[in-house]
MOPAC internal coordinates of N, CA, C and O (Angstrom, degrees):
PM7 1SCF
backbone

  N    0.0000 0     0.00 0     0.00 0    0    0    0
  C    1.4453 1     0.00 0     0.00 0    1    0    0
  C    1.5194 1   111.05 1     0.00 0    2    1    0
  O    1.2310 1   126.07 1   138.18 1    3    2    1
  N    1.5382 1   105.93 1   -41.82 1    3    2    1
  C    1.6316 1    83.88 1  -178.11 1    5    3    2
  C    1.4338 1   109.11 1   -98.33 1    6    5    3
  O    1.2310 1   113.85 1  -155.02 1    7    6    5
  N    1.3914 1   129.25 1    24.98 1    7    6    5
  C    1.4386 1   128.18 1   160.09 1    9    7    6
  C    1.6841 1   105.76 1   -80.21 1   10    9    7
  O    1.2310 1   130.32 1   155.46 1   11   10    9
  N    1.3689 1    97.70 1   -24.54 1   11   10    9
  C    2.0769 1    98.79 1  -178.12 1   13   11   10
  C    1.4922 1    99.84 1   -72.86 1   14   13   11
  O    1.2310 1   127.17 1   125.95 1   15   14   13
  N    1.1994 1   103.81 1   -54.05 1   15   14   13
  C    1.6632 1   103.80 1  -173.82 1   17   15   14
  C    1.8864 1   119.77 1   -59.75 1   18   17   15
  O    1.2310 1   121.92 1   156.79 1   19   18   17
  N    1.5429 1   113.93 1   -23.21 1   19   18   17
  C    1.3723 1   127.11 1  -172.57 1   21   19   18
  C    1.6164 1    81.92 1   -79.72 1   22   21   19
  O    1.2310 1   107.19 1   120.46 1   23   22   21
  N    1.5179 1   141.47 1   -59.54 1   23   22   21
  C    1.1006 1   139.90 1  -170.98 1   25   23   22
  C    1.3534 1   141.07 1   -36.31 1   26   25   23
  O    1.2310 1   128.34 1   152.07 1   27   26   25
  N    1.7876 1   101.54 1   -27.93 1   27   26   25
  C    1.2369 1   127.87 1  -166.03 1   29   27   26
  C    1.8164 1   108.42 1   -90.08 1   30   29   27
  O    1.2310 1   123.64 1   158.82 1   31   30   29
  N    1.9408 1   110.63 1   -21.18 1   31   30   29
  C    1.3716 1    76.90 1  -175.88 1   33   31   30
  C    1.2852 1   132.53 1    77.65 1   34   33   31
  O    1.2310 1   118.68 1     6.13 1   35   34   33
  N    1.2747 1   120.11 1  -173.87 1   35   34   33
  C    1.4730 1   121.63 1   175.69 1   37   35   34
  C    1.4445 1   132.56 1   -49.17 1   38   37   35
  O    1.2310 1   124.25 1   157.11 1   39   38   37
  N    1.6209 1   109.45 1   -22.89 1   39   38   37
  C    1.1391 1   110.99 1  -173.06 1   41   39   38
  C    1.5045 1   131.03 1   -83.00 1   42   41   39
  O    1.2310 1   124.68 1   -39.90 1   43   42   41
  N    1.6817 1   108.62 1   140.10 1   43   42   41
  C    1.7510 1    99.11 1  -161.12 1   45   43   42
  C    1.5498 1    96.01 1   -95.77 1   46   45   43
  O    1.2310 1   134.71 1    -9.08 1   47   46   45
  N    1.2936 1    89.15 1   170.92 1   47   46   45
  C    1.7677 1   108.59 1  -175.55 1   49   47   46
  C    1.5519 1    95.94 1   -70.50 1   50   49   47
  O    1.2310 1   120.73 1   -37.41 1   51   50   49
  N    1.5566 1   116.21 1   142.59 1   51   50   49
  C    1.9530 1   119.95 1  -176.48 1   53   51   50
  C    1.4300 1   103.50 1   -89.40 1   54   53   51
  O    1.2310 1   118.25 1    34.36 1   55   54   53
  N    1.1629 1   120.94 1  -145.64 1   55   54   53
  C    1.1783 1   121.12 1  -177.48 1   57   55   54
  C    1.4998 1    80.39 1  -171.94 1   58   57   55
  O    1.2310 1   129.29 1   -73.28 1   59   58   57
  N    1.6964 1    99.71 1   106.72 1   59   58   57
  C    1.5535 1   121.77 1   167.42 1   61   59   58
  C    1.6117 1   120.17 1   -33.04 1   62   61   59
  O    1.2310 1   125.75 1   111.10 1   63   62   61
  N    1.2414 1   106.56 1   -68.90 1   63   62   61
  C    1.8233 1   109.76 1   170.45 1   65   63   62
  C    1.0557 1   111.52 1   -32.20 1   66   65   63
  O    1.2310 1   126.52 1   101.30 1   67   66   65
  N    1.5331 1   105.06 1   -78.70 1   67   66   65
  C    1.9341 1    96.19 1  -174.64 1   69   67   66
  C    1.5372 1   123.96 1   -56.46 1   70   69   67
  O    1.2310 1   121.48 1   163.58 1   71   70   69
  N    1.6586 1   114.77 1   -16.42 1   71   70   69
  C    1.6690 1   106.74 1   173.76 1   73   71   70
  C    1.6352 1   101.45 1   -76.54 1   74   73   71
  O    1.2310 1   117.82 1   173.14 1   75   74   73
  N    1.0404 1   121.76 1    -6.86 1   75   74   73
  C    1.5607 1   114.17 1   174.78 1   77   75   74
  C    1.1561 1   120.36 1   -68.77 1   78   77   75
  O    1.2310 1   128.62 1   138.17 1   79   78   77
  N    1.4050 1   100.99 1   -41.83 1   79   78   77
  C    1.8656 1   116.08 1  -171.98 1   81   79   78
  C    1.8174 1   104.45 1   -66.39 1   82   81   79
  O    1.2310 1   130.65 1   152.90 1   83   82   81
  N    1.5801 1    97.05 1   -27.10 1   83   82   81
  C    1.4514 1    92.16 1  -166.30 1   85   83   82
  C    1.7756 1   123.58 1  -103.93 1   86   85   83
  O    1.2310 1   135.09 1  -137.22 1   87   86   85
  N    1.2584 1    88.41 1    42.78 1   87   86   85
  C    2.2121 1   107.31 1  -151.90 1   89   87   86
  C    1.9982 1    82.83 1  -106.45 1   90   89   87
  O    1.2310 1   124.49 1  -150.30 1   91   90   89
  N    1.0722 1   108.99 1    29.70 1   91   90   89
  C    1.7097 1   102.03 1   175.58 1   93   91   90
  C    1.6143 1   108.75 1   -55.65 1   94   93   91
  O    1.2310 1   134.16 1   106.28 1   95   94   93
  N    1.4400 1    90.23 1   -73.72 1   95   94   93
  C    1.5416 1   104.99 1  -176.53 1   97   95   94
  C    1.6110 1   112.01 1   -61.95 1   98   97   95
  O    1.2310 1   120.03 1   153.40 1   99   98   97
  N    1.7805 1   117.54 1   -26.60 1   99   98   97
  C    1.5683 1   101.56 1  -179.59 1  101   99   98
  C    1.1129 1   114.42 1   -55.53 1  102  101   99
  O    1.2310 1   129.73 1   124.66 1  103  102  101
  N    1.2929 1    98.84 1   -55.34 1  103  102  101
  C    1.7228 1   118.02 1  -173.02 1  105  103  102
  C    1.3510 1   111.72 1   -19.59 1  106  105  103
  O    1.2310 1   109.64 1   112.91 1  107  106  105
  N    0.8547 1   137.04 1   -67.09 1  107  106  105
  C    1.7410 1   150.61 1  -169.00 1  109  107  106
  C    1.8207 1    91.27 1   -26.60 1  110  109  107
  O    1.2310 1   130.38 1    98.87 1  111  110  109
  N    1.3831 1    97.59 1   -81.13 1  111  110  109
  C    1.3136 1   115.48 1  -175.02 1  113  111  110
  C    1.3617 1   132.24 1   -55.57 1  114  113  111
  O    1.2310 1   128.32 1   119.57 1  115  114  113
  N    1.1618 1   101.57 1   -60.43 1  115  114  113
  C    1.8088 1   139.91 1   173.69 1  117  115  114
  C    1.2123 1   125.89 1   -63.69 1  118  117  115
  O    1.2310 1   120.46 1   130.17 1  119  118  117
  N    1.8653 1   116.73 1   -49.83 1  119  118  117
  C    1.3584 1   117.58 1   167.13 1  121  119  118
  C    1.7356 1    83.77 1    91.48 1  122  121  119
  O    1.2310 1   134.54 1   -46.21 1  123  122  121
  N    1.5364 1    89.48 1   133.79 1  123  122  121
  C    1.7250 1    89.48 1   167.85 1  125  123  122
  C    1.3970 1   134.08 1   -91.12 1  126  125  123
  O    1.2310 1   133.19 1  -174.76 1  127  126  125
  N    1.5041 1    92.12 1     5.24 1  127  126  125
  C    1.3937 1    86.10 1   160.34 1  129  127  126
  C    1.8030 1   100.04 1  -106.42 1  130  129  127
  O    1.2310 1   114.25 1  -150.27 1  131  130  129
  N    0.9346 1   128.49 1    29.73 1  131  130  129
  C    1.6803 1   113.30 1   162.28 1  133  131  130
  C    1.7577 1    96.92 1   104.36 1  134  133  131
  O    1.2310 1   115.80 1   138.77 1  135  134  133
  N    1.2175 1   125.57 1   -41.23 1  135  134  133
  C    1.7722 1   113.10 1  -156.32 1  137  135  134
  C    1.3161 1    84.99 1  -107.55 1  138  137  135
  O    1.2310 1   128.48 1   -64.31 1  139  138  137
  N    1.7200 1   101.27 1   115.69 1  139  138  137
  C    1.7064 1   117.57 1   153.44 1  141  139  138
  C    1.3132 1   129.64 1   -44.41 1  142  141  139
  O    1.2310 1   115.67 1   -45.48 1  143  142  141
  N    1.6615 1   125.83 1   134.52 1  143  142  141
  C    1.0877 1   112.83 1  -158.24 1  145  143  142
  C    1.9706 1    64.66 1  -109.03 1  146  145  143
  O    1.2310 1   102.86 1   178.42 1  147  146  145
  N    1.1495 1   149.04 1    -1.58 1  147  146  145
  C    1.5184 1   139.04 1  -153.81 1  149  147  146
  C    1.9760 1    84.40 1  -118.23 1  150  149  147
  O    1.2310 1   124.55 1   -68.24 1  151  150  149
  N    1.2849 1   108.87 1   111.76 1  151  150  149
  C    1.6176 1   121.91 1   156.53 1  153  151  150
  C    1.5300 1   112.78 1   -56.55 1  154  153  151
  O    1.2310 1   125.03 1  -165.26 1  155  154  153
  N    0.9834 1   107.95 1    14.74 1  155  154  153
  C    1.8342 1   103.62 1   166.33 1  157  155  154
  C    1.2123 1   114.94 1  -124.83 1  158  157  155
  O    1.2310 1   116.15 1   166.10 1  159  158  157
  N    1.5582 1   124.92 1   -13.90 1  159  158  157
  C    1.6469 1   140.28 1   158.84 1  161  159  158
  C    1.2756 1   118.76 1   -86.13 1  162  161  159
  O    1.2310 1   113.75 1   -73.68 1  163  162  161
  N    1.4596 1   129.44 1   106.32 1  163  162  161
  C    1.3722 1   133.05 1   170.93 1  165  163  162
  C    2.1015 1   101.82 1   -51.25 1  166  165  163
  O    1.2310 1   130.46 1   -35.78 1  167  166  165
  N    1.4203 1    97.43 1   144.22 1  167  166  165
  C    1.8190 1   120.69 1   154.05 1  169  167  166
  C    1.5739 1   111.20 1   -32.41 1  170  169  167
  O    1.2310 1   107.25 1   -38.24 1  171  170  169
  N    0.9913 1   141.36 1   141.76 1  171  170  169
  C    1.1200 1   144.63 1   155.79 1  173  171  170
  C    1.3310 1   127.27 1  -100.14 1  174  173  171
  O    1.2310 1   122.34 1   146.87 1  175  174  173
  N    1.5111 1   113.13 1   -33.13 1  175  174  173
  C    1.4469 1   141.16 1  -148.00 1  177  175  174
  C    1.9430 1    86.18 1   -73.70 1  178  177  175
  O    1.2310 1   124.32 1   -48.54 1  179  178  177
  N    1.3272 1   109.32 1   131.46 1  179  178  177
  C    1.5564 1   103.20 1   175.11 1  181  179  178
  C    1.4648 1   124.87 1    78.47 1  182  181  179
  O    1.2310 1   120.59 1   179.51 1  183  182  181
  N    1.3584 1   116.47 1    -0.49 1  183  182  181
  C    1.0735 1   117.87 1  -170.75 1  185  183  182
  C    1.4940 1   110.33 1   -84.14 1  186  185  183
  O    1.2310 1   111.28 1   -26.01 1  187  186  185
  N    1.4897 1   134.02 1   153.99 1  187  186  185
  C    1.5343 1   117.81 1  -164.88 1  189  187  186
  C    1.6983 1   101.70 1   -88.44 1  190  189  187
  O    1.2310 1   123.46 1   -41.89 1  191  190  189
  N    1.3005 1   110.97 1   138.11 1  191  190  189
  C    1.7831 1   136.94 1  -165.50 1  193  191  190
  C    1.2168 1    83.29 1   -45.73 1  194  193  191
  O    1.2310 1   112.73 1   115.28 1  195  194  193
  N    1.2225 1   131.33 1   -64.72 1  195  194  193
  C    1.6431 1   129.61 1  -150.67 1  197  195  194
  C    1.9663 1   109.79 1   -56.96 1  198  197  195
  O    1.2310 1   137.34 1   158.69 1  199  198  197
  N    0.6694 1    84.01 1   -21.31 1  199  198  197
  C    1.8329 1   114.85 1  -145.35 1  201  199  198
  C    1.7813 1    67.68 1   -86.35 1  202  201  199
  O    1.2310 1   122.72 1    78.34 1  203  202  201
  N    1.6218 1   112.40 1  -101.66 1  203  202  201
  C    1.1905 1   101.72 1  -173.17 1  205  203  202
  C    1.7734 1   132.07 1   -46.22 1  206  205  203
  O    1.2310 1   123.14 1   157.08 1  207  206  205
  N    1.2945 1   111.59 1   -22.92 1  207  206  205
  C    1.7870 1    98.27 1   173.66 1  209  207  206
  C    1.6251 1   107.95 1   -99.17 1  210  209  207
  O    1.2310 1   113.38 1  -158.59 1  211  210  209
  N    1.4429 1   130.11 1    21.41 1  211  210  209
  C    1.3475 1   126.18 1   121.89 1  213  211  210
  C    1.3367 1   130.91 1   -67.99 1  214  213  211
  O    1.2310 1   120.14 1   128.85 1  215  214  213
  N    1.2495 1   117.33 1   -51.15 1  215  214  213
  C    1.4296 1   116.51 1   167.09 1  217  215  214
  C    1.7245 1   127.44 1   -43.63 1  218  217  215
  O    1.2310 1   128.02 1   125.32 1  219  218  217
  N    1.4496 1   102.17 1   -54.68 1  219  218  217
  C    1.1562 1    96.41 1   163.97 1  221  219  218
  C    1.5710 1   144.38 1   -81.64 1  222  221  219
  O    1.2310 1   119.43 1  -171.83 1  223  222  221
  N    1.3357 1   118.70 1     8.17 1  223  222  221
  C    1.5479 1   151.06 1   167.33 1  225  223  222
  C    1.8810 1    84.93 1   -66.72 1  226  225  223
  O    1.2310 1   133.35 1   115.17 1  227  226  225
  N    1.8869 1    91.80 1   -64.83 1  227  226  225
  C    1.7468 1   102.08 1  -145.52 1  229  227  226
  C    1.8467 1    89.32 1   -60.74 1  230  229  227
  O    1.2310 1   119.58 1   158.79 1  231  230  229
  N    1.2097 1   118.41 1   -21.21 1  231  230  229
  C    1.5138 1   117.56 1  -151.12 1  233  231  230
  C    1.9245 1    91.16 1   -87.44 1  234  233  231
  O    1.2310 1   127.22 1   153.82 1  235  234  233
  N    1.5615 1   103.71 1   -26.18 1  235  234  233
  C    1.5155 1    97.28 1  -159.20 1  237  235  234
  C    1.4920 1    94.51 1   -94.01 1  238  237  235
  O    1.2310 1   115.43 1  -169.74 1  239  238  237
  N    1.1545 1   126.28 1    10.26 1  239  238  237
  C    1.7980 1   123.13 1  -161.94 1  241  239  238
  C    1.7649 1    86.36 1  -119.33 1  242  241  239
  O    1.2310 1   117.21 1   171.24 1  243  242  241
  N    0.9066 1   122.92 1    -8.76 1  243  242  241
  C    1.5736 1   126.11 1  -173.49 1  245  243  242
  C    2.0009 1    96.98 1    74.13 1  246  245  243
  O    1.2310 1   116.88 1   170.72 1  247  246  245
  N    0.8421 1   123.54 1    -9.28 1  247  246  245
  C    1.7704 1   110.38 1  -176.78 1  249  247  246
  C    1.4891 1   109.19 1   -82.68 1  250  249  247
  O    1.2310 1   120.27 1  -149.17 1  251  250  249
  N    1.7172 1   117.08 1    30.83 1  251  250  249
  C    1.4880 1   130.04 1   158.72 1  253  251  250
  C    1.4233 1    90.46 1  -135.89 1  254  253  251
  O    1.2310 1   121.64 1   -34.12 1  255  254  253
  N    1.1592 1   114.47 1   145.88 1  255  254  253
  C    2.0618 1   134.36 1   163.13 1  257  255  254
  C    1.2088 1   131.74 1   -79.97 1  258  257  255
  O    1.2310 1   118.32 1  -105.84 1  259  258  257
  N    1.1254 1   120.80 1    74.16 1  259  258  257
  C    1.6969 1   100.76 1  -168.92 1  261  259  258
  C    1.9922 1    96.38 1  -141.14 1  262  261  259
  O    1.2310 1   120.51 1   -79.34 1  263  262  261
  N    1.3827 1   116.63 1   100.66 1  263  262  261
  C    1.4387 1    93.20 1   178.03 1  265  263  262
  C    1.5612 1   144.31 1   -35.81 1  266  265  263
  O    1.2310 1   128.69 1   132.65 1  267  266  265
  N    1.3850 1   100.87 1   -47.35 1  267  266  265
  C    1.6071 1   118.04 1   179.33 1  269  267  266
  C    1.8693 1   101.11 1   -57.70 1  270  269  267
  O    1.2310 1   131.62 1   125.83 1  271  270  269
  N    1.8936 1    95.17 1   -54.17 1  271  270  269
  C    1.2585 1    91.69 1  -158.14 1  273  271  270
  C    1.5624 1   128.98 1   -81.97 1  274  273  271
  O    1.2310 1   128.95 1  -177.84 1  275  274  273
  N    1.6787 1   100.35 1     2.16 1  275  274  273
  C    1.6230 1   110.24 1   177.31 1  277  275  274
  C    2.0724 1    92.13 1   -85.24 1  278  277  275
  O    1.2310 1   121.23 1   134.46 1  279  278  277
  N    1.1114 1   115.25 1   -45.54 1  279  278  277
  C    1.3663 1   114.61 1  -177.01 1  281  279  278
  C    1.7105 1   106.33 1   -41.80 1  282  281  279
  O    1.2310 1   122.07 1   115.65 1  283  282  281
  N    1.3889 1   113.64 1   -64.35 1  283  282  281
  C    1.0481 1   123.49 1  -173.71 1  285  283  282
  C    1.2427 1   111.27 1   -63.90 1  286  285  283
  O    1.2310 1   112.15 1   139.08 1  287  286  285
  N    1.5666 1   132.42 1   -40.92 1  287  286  285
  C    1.3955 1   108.65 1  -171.57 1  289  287  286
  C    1.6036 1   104.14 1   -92.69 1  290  289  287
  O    1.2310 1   122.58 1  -141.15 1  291  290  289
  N    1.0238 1   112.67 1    38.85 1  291  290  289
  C    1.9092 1    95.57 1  -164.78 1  293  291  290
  C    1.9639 1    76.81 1  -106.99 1  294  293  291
  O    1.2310 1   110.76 1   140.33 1  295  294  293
  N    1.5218 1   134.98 1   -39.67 1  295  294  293
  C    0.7398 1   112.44 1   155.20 1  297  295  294
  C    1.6234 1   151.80 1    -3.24 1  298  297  295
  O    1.2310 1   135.71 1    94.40 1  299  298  297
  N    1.5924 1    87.21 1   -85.60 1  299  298  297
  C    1.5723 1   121.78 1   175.24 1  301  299  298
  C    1.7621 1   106.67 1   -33.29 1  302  301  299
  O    1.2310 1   125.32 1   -41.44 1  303  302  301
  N    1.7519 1   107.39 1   138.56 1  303  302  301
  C    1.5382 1   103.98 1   164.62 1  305  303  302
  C    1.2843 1   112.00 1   -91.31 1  306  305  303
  O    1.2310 1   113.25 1    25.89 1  307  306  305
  N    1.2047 1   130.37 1  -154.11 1  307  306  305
  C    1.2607 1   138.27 1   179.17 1  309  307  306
  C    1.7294 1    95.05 1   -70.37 1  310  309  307
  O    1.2310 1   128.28 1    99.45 1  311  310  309
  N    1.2117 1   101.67 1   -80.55 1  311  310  309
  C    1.9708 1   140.33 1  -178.28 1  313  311  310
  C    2.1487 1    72.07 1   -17.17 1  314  313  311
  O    1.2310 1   123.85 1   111.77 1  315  314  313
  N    1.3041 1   110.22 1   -68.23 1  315  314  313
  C    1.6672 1   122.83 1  -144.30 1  317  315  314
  C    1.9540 1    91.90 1   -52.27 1  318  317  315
  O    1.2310 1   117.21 1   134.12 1  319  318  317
  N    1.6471 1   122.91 1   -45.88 1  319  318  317
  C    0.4875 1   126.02 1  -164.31 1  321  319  318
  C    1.6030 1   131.16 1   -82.24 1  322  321  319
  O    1.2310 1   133.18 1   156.08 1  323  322  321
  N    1.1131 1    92.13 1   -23.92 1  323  322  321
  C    1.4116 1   120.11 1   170.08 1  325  323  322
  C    1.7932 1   127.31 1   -70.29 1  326  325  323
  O    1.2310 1   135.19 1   154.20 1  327  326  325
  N    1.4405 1    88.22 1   -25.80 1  327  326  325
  C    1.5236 1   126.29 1   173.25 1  329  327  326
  C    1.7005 1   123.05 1   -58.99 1  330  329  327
  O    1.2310 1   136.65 1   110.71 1  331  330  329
  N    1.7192 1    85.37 1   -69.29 1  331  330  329
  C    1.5327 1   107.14 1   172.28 1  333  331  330
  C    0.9902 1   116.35 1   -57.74 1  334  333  331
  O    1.2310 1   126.07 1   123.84 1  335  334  333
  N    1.5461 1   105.93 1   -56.16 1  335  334  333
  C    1.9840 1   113.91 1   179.88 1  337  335  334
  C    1.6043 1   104.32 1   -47.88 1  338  337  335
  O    1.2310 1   111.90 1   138.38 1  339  338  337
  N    1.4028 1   132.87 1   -41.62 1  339  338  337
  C    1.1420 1   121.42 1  -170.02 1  341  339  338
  C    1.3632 1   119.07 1   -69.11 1  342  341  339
  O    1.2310 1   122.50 1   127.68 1  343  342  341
  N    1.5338 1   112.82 1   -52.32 1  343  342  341
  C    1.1421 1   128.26 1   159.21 1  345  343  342
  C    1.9302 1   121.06 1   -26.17 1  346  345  343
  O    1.2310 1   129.20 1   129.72 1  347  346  345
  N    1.2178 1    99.88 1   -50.28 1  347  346  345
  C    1.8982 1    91.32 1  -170.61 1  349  347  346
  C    1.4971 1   100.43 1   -98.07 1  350  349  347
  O    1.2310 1   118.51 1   174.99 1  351  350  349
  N    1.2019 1   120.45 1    -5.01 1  351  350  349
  C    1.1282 1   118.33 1   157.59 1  353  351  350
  C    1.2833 1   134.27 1   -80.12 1  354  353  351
  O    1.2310 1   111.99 1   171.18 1  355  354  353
  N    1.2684 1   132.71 1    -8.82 1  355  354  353
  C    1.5256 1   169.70 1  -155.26 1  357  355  354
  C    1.8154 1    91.56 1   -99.50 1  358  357  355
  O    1.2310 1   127.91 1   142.47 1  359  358  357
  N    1.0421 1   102.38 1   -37.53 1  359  358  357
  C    1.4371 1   113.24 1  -173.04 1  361  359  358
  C    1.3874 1   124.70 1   -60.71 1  362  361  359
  O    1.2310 1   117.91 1   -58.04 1  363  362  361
  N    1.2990 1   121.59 1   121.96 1  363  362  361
  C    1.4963 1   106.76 1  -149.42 1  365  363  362
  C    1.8362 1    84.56 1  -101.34 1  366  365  363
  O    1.2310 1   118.37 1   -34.35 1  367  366  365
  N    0.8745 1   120.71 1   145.65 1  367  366  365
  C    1.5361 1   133.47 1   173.06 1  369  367  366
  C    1.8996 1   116.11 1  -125.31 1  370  369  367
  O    1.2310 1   126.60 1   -58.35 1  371  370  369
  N    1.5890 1   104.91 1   121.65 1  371  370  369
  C    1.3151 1    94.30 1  -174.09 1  373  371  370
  C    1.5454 1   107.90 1  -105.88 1  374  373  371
  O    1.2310 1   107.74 1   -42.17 1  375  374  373
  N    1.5607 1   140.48 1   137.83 1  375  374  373
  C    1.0109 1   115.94 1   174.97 1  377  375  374
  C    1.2781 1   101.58 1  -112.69 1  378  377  375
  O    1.2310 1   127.39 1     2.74 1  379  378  377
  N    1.5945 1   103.38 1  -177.26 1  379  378  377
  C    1.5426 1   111.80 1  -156.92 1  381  379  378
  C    1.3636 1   102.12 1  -148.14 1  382  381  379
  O    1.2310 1   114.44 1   -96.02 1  383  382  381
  N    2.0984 1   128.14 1    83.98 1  383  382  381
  C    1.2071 1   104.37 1  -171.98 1  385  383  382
  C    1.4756 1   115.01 1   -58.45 1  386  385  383
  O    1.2310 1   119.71 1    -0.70 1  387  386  385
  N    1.6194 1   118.17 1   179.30 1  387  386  385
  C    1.3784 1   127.62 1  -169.25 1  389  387  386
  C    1.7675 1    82.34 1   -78.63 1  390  389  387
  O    1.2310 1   120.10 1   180.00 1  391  390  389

């Protein structure tokens, strides 16, 4: 646990609620609850917080590639990002081997 937290760096813990309010633009892609209904947008739902508010740092600094998703996160503040990540991570996902 505290190797996850040493990992993170600058980034603060979100607060799930408010990344909900702010899933306008995910939605399209993402789905607000997290599972893409678009085969060219990965799931979000369950994914680990850290995991997603690197991505979107790496996505908003341009040193990740993604057209849609450098547009969209260059937006985003820290607070915004920290938000979302909490939010689809909040997401409880059950799997079910075959």
């Amino acid at each position: 646990m505290l190797l996850g937290s040493l990992a993170c760096g600058p980034s603060q813990a979100g607060d799930a609620r408010a990344g909900r309010q702010k899933l306008t633009t995910c939605q399209g892609c993402h789905g607000l609850d997290g599972l893409s209904k678009n085969p060219e947008a990965p799931n979000l739902a369950g994914q680990v917080e850290t995991y997603l508010t690197r991505s979107l740092e790496a996505y908003r600094s341009g040193e990740r590639k993604n057209e849609s998703m450098n547009i969209v996160a260059k937006e985003l503040s820290d607070e915004d990002i920290a938000d979302v990540a909490a939010y689809y991570a909040s997401i409880q996902v059950d799997v079910l081997p075959p």
